[in-house]
NULO-101895 format. One line per 10 residues: for each residue x, y, z of N, C-alpha, C. Coordinates in steps of 0.1 Angstrom, whole numbers, padded with zeros to 4 digits. Example, Ala and Ser with C-alpha at 12.3 -4.5 7.8 and 13.67 -1.06 7.14 Angstrom:
2
0132/-0057/0078/0123/-0045/0078/0132/-0033/0078  0128/-0022/0071/0137/-0011/0071/0129/0000/0079
***
This chain:
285
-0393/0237/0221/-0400/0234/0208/-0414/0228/0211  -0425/0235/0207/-0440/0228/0210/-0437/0217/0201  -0449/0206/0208/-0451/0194/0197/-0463/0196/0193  -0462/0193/0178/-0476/0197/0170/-0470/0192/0158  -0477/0174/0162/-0472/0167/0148/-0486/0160/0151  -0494/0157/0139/-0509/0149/0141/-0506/0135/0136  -0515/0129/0144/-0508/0111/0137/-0525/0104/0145  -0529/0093/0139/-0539/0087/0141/-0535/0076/0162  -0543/0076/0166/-0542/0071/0180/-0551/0057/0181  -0547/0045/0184/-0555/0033/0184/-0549/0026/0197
-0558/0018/0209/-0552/0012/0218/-0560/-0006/0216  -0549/-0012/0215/-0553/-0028/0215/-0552/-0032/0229  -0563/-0046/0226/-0570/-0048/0242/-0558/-0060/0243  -0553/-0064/0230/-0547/-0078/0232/-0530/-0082/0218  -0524/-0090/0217/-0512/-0090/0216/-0520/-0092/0199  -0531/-0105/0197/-0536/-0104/0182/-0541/-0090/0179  -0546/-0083/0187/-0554/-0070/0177/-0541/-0064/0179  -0535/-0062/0182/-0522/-0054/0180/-0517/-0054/0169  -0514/-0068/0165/-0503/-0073/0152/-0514/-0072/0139  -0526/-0075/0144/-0534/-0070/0133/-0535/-0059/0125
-0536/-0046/0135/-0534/-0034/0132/-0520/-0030/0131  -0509/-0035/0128/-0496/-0038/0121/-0499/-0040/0112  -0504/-0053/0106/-0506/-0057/0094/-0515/-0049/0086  -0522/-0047/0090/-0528/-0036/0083/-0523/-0019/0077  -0518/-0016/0087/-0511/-0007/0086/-0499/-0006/0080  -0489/-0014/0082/-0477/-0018/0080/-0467/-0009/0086  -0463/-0001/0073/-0451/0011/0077/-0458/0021/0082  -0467/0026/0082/-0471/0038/0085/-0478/0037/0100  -0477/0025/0106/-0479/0024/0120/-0467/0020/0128  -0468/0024/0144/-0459/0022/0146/-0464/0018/0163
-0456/0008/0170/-0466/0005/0186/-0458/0015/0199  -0468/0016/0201/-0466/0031/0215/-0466/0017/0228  -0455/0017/0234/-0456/0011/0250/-0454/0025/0260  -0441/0027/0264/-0439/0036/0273/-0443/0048/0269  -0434/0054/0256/-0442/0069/0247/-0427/0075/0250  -0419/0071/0258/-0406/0085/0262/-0402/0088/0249  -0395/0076/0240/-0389/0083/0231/-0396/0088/0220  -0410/0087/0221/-0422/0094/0211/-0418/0108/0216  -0422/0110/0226/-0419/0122/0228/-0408/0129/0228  -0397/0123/0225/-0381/0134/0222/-0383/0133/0206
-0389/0122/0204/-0393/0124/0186/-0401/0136/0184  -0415/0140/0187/-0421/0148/0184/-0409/0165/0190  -0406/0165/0197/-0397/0176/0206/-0387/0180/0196  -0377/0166/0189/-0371/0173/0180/-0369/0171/0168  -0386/0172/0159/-0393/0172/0148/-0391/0163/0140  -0389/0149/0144/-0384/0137/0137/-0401/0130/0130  -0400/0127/0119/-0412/0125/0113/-0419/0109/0118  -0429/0111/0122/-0433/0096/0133/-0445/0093/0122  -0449/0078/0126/-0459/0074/0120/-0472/0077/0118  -0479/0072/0112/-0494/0085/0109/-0506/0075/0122
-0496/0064/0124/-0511/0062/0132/-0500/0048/0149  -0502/0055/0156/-0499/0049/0166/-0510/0041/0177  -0503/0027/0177/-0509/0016/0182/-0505/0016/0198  -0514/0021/0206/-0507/0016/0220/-0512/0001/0225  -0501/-0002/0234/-0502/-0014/0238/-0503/-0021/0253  -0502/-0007/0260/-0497/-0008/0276/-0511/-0018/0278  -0523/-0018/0272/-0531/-0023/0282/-0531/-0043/0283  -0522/-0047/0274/-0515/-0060/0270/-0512/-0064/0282  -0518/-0069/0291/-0514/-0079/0303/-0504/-0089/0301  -0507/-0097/0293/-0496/-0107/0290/-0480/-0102/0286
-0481/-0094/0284/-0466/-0088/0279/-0460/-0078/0291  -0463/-0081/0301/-0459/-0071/0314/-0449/-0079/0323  -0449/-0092/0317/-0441/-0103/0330/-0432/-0103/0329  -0426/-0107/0337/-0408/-0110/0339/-0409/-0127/0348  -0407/-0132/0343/-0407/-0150/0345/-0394/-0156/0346  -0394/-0168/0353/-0379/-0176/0354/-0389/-0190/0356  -0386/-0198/0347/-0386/-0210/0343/-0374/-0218/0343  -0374/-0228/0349/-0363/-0237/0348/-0345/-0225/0348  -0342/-0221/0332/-0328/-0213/0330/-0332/-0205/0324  -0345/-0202/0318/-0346/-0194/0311/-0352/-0179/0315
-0354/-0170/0312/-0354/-0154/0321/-0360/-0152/0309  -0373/-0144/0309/-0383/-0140/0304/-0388/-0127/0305  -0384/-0118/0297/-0387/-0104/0303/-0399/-0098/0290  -0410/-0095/0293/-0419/-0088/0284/-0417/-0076/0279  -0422/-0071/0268/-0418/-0054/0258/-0429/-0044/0265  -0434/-0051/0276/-0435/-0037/0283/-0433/-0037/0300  -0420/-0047/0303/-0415/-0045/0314/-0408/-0030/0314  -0409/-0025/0325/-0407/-0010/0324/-0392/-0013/0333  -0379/0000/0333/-0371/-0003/0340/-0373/-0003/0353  -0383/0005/0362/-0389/0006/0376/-0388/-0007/0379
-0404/-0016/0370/-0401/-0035/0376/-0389/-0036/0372  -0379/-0039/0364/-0370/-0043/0368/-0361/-0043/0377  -0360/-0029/0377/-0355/-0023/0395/-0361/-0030/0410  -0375/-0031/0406/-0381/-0039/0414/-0381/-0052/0416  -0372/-0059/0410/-0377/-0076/0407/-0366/-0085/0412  -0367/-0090/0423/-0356/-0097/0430/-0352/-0106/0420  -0358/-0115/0413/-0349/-0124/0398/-0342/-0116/0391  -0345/-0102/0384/-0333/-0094/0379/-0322/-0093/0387  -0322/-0088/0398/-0314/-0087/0405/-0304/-0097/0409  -0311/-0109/0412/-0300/-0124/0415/-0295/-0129/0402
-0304/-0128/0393/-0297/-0137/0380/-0294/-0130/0368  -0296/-0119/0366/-0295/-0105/0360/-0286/-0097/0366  -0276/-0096/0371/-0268/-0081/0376/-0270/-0070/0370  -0260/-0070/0359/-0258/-0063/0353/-0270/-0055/0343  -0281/-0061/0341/-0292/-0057/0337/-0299/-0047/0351  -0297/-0053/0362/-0300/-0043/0370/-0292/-0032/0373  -0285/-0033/0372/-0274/-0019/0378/-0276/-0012/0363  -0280/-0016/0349/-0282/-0005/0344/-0291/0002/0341  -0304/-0004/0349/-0316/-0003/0351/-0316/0010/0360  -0310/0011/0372/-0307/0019/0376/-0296/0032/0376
-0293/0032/0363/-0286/0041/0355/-0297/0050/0346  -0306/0044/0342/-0312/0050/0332/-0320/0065/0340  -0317/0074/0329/-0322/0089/0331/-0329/0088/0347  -0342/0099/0347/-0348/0098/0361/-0357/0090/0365  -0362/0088/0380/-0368/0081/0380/-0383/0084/0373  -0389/0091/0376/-0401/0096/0363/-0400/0091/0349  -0390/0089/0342/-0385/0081/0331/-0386/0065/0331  -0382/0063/0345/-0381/0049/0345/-0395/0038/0347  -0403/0052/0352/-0413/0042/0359/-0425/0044/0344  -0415/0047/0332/-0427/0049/0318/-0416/0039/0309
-0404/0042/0310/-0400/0038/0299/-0394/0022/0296  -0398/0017/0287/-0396/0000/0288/-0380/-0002/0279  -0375/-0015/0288/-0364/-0021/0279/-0368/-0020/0268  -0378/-0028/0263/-0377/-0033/0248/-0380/-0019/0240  -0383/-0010/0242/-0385/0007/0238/-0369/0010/0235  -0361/0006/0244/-0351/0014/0250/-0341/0004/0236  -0341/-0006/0235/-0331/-0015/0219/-0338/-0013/0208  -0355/-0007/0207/-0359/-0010/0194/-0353/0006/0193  -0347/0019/0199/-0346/0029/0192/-0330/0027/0185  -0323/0015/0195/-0308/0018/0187/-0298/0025/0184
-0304/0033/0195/-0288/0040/0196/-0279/0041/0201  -0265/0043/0199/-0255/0037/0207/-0253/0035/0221  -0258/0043/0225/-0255/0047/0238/-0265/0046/0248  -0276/0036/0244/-0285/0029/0249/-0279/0018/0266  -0288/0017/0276/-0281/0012/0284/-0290/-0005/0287  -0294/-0009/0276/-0299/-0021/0281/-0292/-0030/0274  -0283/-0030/0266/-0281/-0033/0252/-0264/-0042/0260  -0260/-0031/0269/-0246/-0042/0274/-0250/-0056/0280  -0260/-0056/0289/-0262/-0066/0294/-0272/-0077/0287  -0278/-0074/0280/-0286/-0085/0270/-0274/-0091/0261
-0265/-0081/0254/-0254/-0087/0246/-0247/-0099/0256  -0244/-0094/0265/-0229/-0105/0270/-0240/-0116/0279  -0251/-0119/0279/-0263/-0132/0285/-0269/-0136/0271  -0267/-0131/0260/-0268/-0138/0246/-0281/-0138/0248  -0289/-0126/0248/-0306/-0128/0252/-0308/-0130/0233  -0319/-0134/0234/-0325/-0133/0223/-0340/-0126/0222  -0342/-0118/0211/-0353/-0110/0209/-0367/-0114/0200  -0375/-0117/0209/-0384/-0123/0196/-0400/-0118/0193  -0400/-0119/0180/-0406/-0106/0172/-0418/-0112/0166  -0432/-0109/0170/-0440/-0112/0163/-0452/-0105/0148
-0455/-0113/0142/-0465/-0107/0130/-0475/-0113/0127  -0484/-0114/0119/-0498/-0120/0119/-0488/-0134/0107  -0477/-0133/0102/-0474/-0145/0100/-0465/-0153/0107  -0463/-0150/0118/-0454/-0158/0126/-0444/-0149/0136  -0435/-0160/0141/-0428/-0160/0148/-0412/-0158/0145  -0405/-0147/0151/-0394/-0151/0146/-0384/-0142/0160  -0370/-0156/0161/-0363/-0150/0171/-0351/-0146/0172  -0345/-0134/0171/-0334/-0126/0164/-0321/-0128/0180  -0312/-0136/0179/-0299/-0132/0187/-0299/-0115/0189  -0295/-0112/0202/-0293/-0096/0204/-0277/-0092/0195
-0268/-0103/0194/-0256/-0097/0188/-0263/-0095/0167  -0274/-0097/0167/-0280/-0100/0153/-0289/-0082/0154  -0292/-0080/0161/-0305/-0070/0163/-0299/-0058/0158  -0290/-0051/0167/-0286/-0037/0158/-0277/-0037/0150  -0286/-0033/0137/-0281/-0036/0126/-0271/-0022/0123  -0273/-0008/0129/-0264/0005/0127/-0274/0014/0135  -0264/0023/0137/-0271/0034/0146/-0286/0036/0141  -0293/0036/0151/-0309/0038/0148/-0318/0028/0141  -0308/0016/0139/-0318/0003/0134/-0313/-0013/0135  -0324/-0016/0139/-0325/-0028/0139/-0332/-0037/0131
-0328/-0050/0133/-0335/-0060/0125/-0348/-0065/0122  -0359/-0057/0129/-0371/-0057/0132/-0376/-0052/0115  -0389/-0059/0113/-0395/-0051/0104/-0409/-0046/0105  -0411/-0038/0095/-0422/-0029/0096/-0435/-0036/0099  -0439/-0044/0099/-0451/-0054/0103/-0449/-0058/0115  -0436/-0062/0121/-0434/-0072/0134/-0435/-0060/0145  -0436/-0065/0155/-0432/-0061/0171/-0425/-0070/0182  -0416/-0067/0188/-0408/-0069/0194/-0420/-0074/0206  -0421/-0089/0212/-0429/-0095/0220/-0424/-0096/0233  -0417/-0099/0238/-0403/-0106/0249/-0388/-0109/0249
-0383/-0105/0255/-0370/-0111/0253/-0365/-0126/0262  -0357/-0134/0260/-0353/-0143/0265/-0339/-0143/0267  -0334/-0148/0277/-0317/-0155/0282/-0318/-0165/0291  -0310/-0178/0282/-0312/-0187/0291/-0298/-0186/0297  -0302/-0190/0312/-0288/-0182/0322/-0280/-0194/0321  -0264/-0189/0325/-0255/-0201/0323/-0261/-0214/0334  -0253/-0221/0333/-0255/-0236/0342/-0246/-0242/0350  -0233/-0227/0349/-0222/-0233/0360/-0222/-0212/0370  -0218/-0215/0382/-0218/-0199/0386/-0212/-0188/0376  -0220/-0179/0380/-0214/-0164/0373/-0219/-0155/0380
-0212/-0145/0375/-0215/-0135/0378/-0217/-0121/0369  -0223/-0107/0368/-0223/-0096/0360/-0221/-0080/0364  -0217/-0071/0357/-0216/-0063/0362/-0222/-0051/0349  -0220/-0037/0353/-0223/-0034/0343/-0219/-0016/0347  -0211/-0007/0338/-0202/0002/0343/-0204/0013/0330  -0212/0024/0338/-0217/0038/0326/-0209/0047/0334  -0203/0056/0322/-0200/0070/0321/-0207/0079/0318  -0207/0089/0330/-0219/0100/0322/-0211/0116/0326  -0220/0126/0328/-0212/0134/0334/-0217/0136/0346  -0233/0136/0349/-0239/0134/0365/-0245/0123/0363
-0250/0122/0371/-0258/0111/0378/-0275/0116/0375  -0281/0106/0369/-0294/0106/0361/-0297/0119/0349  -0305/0113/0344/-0309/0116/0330/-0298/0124/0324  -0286/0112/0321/-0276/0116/0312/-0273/0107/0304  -0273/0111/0290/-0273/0097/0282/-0251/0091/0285  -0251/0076/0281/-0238/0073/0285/-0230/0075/0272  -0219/0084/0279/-0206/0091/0269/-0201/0074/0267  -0199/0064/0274/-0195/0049/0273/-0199/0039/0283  -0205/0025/0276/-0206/0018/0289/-0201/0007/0284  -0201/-0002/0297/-0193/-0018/0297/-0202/-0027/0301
-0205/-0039/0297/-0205/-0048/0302/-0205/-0061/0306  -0201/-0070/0315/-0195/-0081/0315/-0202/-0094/0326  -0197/-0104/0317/-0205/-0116/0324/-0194/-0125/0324  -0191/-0131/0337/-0180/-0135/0344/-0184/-0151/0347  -0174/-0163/0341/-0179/-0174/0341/-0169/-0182/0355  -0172/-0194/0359/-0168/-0199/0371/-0157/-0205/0360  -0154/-0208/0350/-0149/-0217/0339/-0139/-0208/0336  -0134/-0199/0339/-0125/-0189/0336/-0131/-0176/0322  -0140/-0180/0319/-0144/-0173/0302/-0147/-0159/0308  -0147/-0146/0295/-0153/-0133/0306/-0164/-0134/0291
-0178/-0124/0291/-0182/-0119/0279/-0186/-0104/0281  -0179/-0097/0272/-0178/-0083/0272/-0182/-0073/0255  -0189/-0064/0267/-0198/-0060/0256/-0196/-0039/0261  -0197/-0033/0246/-0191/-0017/0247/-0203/-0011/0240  -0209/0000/0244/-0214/0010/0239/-0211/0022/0242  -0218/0028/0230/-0212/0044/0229/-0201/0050/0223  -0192/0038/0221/-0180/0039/0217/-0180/0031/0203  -0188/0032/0193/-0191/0027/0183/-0206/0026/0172  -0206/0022/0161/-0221/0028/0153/-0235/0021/0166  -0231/0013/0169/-0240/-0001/0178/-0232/-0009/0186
-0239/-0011/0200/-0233/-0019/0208/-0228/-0028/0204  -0216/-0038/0211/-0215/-0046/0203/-0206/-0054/0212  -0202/-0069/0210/-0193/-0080/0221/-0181/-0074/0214  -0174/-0077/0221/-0159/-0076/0220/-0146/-0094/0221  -0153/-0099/0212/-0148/-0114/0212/-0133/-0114/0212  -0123/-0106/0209/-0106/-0103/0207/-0104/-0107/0223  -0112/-0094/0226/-0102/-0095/0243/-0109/-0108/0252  -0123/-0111/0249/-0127/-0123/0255/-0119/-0135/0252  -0114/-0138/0241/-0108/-0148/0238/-0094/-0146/0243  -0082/-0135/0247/-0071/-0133/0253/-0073/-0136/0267
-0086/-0134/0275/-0087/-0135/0292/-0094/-0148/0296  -0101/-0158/0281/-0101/-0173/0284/-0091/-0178/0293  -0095/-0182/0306/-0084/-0187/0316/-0080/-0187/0324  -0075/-0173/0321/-0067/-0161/0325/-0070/-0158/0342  -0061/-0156/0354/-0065/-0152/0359/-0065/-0131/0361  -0072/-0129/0364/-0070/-0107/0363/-0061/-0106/0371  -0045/-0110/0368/-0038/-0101/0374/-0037/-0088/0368  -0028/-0078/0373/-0024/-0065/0370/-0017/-0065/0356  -0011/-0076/0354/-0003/-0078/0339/-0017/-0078/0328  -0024/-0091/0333/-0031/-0093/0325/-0042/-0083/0319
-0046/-0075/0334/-0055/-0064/0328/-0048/-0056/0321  -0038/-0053/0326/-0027/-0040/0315/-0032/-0046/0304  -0028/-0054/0295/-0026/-0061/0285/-0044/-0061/0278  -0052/-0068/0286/-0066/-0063/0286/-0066/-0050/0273  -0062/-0041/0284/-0068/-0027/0281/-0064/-0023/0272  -0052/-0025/0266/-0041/-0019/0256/-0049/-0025/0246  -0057/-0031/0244/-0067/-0039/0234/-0079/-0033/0232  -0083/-0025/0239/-0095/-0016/0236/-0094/-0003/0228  -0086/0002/0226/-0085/0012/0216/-0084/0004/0200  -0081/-0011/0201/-0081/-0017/0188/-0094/-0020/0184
-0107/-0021/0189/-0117/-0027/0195/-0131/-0016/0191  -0131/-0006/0195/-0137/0000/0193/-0137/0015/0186  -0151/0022/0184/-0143/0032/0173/-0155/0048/0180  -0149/0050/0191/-0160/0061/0193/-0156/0079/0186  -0166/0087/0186/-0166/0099/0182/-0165/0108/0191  -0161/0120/0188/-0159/0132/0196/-0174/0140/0195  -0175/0145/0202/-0194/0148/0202/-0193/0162/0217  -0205/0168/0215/-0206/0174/0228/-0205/0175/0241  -0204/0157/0246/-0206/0155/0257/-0191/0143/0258  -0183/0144/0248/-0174/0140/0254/-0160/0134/0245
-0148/0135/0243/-0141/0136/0231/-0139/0119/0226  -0135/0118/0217/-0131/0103/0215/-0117/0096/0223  -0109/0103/0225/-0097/0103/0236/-0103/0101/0249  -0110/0105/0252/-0117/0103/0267/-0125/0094/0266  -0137/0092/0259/-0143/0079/0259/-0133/0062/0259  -0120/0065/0251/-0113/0057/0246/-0106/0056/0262  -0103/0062/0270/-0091/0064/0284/-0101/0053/0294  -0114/0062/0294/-0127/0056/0303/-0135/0042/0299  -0132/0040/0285/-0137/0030/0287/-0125/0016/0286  -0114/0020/0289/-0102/0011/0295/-0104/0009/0312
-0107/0019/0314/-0107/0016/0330/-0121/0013/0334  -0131/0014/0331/-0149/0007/0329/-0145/-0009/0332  -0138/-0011/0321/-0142/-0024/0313/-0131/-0035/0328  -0116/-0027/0328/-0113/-0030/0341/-0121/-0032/0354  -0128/-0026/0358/-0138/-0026/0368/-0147/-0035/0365  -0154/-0036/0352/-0165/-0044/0353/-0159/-0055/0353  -0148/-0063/0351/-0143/-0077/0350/-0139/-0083/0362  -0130/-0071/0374/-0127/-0076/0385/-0143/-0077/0394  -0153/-0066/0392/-0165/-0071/0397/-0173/-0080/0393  -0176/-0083/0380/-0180/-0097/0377/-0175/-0106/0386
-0162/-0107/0383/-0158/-0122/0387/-0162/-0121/0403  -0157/-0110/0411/-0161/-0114/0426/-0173/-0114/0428  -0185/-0115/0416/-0196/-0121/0423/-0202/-0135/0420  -0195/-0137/0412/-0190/-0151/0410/-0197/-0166/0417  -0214/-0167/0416/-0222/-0173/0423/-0228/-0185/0423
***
């Protein structure tokens, strides 16, 4: 399908002229970081805004920081740096392992996390590991500041809590303060640029706690507090994961689609969610 949709083109030198030209604009603008999913929009004829703001040349919004507990990732850290970034990696697992899940590498080294939660759709892969590290997303406008919990953000398939004036600035997770560990466990049917039929993810506390989080298998990712509150303690034996599992079909509510039935998503993501818990915990740090 050619693209041949006309829309106005603006690049801000800085994070004020950005929000300005927000404000200005309001609904009818919209901010370009990476472009990937602009371009599956224009490809399959979804109506885009009349005037796009790019922002890549925003220096300040490119960092990925660790302060004291807190992990600091910018809205145009791309998944490549994250793949690249030994603090993702040590204090982040599970953000990395889905970092390197995401489609190809040509994709990764354009397309940004915070691109990848403002589209919202279920089956999004950054969304497990921000949920169960309780990141929070924070959103700026020419009136302020405001900072949305990730279990707060998607509001239903294809939307979130953001509004038409704001942009999504950085995300934050302040990391636990006793060991842990994370994992993070996608179904696809190959290996790169396949969106996930289901994913898992989990953050494993030295305290006994697990936090577990499902996509794909529902309107919006989302924690799964039932079964976290049953494995408070708990050690993973074989009983207990049985029991675990037989809880996930209560839990979540996925659809039969082309790429994979609701009975199978529902099978795989009992045995996902098994894997991501015994791996969390043995990294347990």
């Amino acid at each position: 399908m050619p693209i041949s949709q006309n829309f106005s083109y603006t690049k801000a030198t800085s994070l004020n002229e950005a929000l300005a030209l927000l404000h200005t604009h309001d609904k009818e603008a919209a901010v370009l970081a990476g472009g990937t999913d602009l371009a599956n929009m224009l490809k399959q004829g979804f109506p885009v805004p009349e005037m796009m703001i790019d922002i890549k040349g925003v220096e300040e919004l490119k960092q990925i920081t660790l302060e004291g507990n807190t992990l600091q990732i910018g809205c145009l850290v791309t998944f490549s740096d994250i793949l690249s970034s030994e603090v993702i990696k040590k204090h982040c697992h599970a953000l990395w392992e889905a970092a390197n899940l995401v489609a190809s590498a040509g994709v990764r080294n354009r397309a940004t996390m915070a691109g990848n939660i403002c589209t919202a759709v279920a089956c999004m892969d950054s969304a497990g590991p921000l949920l169960v590290h309780d990141a929070v997303i924070h959103v700026n406008s020419m009136s302020g500041t405001r900072q949305i919990p990730a279990n707060k953000w998607f509001v239903d398939n294809r939307k979130t809590a953001i509004k038409s004036n704001e942009m999504l600035t950085y995300i934050t997770m302040e990391l636990p303060q006793q060991p842990y560990g994370s994992a993070y466990q996608k179904l696809m049917r190959y290996s790169g640029e396949d969106l996930a039929q289901a994913n898992v993810g989990v953050l494993a506390l030295q305290d006994g706690s697990f936090k577990i989080a499902f996509g794909a298998v529902g309107p919006t990712p989302k924690r799964c507090r039932k079964i976290e509150h049953f494995l408070k303690g708990k050690e993973l034996t074989e009983e207990v994961l049985s029991q675990a599992k037989e809880m996930v079909p209560s839990v979540i509510s996925p659809i039969t689609d082309i790429r994979a039935t609701k009975e199978y998503r529902t099978h795989m993501t009992m045995h996902m969610m098994e894997e991501a818990l015994k791996l969390a915990r043995e990294r347990i740090k």
